[in-house]
GUVOLUM-535734 format. One record per residue (C-alpha): residue number from 1; x, y, z. Coordinates in steps of 0.05 Angstrom, whole numbers, padded with zeros to 5 digits, m for minus. Layout:
REC     i        u        v        w
REC   NUM        X        Y        Z
...
//
This chain:
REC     i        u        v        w
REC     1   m00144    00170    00600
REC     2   m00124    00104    00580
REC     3   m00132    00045    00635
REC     4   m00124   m00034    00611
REC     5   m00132   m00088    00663
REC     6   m00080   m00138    00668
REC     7   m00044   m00104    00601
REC     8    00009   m00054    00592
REC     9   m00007    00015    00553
REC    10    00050    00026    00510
REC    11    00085    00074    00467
REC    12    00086    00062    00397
REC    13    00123    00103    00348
REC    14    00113    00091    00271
REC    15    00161    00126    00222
REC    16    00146    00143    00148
REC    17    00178    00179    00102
REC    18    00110    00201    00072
REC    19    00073    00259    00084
REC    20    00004    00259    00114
REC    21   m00025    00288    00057
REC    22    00003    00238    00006
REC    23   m00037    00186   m00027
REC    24   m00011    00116   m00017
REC    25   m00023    00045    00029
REC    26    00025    00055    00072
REC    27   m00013    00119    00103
REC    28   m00080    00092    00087
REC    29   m00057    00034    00125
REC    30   m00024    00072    00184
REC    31   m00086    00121    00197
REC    32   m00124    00052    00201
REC    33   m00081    00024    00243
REC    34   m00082    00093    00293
REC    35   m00149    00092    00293
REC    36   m00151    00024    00327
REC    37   m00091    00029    00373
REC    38   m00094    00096    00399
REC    39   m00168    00071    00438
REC    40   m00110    00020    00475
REC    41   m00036    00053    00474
REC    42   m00008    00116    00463
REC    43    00015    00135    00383
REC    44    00057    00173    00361
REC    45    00073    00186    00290
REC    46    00147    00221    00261
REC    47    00135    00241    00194
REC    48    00165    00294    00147
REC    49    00117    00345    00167
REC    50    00135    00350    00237
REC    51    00209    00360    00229
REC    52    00249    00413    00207
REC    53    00268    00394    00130
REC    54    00317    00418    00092
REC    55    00281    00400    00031
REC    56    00239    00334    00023
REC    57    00271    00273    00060
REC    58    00333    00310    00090
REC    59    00314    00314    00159
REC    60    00353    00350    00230
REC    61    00387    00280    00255
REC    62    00390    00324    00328
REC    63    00312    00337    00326
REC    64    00298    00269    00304
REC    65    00341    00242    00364
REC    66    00306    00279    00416
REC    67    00236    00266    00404
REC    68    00250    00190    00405
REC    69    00288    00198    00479
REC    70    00233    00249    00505
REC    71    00174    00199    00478
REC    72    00211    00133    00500
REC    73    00168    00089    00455
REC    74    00158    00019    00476
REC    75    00160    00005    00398
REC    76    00196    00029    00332
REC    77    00161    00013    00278
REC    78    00180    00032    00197
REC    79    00133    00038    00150
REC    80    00192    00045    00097
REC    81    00257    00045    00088
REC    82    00278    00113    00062
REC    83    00312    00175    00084
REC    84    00271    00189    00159
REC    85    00271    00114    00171
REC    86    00345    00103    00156
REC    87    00361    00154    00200
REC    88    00318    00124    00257
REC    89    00349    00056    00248
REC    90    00413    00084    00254
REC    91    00393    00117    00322
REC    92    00372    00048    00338
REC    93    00433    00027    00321
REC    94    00476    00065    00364
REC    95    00434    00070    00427
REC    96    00426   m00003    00423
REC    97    00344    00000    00403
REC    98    00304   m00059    00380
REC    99    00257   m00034    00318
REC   100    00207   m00077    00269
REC   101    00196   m00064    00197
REC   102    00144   m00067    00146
REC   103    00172   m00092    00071
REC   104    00127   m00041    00021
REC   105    00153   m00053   m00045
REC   106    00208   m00066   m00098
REC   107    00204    00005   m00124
REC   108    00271    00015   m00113
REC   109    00299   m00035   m00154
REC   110    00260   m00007   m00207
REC   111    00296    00048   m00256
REC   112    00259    00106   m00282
REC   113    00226    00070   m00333
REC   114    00197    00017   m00299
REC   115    00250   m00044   m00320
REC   116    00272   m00079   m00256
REC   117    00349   m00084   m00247
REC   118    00379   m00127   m00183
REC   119    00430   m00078   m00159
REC   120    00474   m00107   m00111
REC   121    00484   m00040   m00069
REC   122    00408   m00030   m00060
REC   123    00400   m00109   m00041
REC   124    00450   m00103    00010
REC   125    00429   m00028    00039
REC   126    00353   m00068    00040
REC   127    00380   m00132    00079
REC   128    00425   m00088    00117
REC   129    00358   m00041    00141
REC   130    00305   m00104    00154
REC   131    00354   m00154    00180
REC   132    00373   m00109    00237
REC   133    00300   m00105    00247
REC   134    00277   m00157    00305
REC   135    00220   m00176    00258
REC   136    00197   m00155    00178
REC   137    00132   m00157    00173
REC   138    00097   m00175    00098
REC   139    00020   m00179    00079
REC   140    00035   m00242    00041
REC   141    00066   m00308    00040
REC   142    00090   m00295   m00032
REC   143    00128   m00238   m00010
REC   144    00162   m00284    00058
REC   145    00183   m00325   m00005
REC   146    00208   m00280   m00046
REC   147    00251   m00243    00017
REC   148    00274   m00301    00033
REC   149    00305   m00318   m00032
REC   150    00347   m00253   m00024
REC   151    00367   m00272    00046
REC   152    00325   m00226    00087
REC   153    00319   m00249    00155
REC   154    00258   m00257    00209
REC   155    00206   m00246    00155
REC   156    00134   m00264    00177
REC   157    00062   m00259    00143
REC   158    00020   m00199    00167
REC   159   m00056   m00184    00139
REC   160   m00039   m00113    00160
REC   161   m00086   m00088    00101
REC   162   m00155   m00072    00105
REC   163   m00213   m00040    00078
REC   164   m00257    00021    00110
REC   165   m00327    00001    00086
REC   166   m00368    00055    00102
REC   167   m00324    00098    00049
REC   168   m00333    00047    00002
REC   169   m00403    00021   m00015
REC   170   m00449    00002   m00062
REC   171   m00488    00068   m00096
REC   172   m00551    00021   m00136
REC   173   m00563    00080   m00177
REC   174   m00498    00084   m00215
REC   175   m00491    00071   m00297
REC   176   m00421    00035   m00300
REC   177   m00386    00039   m00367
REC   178   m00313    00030   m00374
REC   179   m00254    00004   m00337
REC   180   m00221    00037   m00283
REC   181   m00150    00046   m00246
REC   182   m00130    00081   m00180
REC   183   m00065    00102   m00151
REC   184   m00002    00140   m00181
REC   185    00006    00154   m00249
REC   186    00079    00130   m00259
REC   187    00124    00084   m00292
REC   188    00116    00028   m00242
REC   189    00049    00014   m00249
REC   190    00052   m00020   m00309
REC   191    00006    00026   m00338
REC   192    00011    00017   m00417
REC   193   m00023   m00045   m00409
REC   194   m00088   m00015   m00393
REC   195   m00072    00045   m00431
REC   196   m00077    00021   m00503
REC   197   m00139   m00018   m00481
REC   198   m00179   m00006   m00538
REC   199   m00248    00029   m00492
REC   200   m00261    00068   m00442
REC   201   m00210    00084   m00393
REC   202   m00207    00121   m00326
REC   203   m00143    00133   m00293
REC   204   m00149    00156   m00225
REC   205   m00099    00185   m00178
REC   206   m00050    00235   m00182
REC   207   m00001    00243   m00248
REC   208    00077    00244   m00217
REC   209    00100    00309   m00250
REC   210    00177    00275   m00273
REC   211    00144    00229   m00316
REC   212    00073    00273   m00341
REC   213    00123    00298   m00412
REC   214    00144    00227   m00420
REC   215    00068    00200   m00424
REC   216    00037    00260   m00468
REC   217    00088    00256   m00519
REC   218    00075    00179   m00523
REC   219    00003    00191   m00526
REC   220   m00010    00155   m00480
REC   221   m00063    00192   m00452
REC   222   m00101    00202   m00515
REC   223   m00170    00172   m00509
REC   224   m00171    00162   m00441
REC   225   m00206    00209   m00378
REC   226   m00155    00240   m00326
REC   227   m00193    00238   m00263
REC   228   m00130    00266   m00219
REC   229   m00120    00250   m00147
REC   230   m00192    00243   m00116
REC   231   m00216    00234   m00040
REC   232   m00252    00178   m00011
REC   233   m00314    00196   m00030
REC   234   m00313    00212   m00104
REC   235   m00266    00154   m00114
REC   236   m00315    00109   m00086
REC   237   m00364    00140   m00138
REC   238   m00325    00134   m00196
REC   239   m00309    00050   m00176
REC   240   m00392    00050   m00181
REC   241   m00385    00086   m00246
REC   242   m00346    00039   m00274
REC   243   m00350   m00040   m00293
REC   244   m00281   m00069   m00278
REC   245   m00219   m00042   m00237
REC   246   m00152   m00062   m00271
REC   247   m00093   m00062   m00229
REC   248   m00038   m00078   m00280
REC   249    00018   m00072   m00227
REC   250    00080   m00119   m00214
REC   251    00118   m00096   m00157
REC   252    00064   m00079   m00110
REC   253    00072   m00106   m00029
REC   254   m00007   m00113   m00030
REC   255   m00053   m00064   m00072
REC   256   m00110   m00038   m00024
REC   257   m00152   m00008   m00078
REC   258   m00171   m00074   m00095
REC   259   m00198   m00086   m00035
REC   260   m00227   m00015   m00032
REC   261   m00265   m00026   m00104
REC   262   m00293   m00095   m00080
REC   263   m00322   m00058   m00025
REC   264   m00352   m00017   m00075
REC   265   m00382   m00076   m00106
REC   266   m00335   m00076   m00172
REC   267   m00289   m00136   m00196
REC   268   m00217   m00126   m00209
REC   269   m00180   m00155   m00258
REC   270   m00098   m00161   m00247
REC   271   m00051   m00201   m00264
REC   272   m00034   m00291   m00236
REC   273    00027   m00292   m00196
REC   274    00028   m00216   m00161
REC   275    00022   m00220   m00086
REC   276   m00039   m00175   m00070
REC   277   m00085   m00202   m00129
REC   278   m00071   m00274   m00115
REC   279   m00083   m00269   m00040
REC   280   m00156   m00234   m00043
REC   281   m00182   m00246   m00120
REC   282   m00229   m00308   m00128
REC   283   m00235   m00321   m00201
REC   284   m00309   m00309   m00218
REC   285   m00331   m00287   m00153
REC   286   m00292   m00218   m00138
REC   287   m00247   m00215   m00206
REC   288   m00214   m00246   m00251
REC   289   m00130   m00268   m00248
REC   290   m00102   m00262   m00316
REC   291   m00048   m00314   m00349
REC   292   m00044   m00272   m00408
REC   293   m00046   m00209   m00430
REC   294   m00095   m00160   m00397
REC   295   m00134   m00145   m00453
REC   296   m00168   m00218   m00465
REC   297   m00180   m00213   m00394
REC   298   m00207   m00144   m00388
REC   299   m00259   m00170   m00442
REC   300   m00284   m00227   m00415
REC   301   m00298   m00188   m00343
REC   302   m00334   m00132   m00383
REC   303   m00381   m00184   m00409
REC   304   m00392   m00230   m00336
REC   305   m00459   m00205   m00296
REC   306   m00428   m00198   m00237
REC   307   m00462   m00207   m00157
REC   308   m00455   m00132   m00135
REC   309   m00453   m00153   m00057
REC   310   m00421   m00216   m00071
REC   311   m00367   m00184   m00086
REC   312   m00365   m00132   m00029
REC   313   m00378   m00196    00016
REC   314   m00307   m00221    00005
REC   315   m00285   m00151    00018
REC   316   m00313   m00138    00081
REC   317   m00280   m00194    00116
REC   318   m00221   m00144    00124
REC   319   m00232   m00101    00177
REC   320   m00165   m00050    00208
REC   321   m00196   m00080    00283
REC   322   m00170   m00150    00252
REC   323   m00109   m00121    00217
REC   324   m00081   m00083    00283
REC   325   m00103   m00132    00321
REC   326   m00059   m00178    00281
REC   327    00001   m00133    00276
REC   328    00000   m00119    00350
REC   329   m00006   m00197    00377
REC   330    00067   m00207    00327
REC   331    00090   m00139    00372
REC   332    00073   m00168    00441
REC   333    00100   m00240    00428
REC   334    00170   m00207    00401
//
């Protein structure tokens, strides 16, 4: 049983979208932040797997309705902003509900080919969702920039991401060759430019099946290892397997696998002027920001003799006790 002295125990309720099997931040984030939370307050979590679905994303409005008034959280929280989390806004909405947001990504003004387009109906279905929100929460003050240049509202600078360092270590025995990546094999990862990197390439994480035709009959694949979607564990062997981690992406909120590869002791190279690389990456010390293409950059980090721990030092600095504890102090002053 929970007892706090002089604080409240409170309900939270976070809503994804996401299953609890799928492999992305905002779940690694979430189980991080349950882990912490739950040893204070009371969590609940309304995903797609514990509704009635219709098929993925279409959920039983009624059923959705009821478990919020029978749990009477003391916060809403989104993790997203699709179908589930739409709906529960718009319960918010009518019963007159307060709910906070977390901003993710620009995927959806991305087509299916990765070229970015500003529609005008998503924009306004986005500011619609996170200015109702009393507060949007973002892991970076690029991104409060950037929202506020569309007009979103009550945007604030979060360091909800984190790193589980026990998962991710330093293995002394390993023979790195190669560069790595990690996370979904799609369009909007940028991916050709690490793909037609001339060496060895890894590609780690699970191959989204609308898009696997599209990449075999480029060839893009040819040449380079298809490790598929991996757990904790052998991820964290393959980072020590390797030399470098690229992350090539432009329209990520954060990127935690860099911080999960520094904690393996490996330097990531990504691109000047992204959010997540140019809040954690120290040129020379934990990676390398690039101002060109990837390629020249790639290079030079395969040829630097990189401090092992060093580089897991700046990692370790982001712990989900910090991160929560961060997330929840913006909760109880709203």
């Amino acid at each position: 049983m929970l007892l706090l002295i002089g604080r409240k125990i409170l309900k939270i309720l976070f809503v994804t979208d996401y299953y609890k099997n799928d492999t992305n931040g905002v779940n690694t984030i979430l189980e991080g932040f349950i882990d912490v939370l739950n040893k204070e307050h009371t969590i609940k979590v309304l995903r797609p797997d514990y509704i009635d679905m219709l098929g993925k994303y279409v959920a039983n409005p009624g059923k959705v309705a009821k478990m919020i008034d029978d749990y009477e959280p003391d916060i809403i929280h989104m993790c997203n902003d699709m179908a589930i989390c739409r709906m529960v806004a718009r319960y918010c909405e009518i019963n007159n509900k307060e709910y906070t947001a977390s901003y993710g990504t620009h995927y959806s003004l991305y087509d299916t080919v990765g070229h970015i387009f500003e529609d005008e109906n998503v924009l306004e279905y986005k500011r619609h969702f996170y200015n109702n929100a009393k507060l949007t929460l973002v892991p970076t003050d690029n991104w409060v920039n950037t929202l506020q240049e569309y007009n979103f509202k009550n945007v604030y600078k979060c360091k909800r991401f984190a790193v589980d360092s026990i998962k991710y270590n330093i293995v002394k025995s390993r023979k790195p060759s190669g560069i790595i990546f990690a996370g979904r094999i799609d369009y909007n990862r940028n991916l050709d430019d690490i793909l037609t990197w001339d060496g060895e390439t890894k590609l780690a994480g699970p191959v989204m099946s609308n898009q696997l035709d599209h990449y075999i009959k480029m060839d893009k694949f040819e040449g380079n290892k298809i490790l598929g979607k991996l757990t904790a564990d052998e991820l964290n062997i393959e980072f020590n397997k390797s030399k470098v981690l690229v992350f090539p992406c432009h329209n990520e909120a954060f990127g935690l696998v860099m911080l999960e590869a520094m904690a393996a002791g490996i330097p990531v190279v990504a691109y000047a002027g992204q959010p997540g690389p140019d809040e954690i990456i120290i040129n020379g010390v934990n990676g390398l920001l690039s101002n060109e293409h990837l390629h020249s950059t790639i290079s030079k980090a395969m040829k630097m003799n990189w401090n092992r721990q060093a580089i897991r030092d700046t990692a370790l600095q982001y712990t989900w006790k910090k991160a929560a504890g961060e997330w929840m102090k913006y909760h109880e002053t709203f």
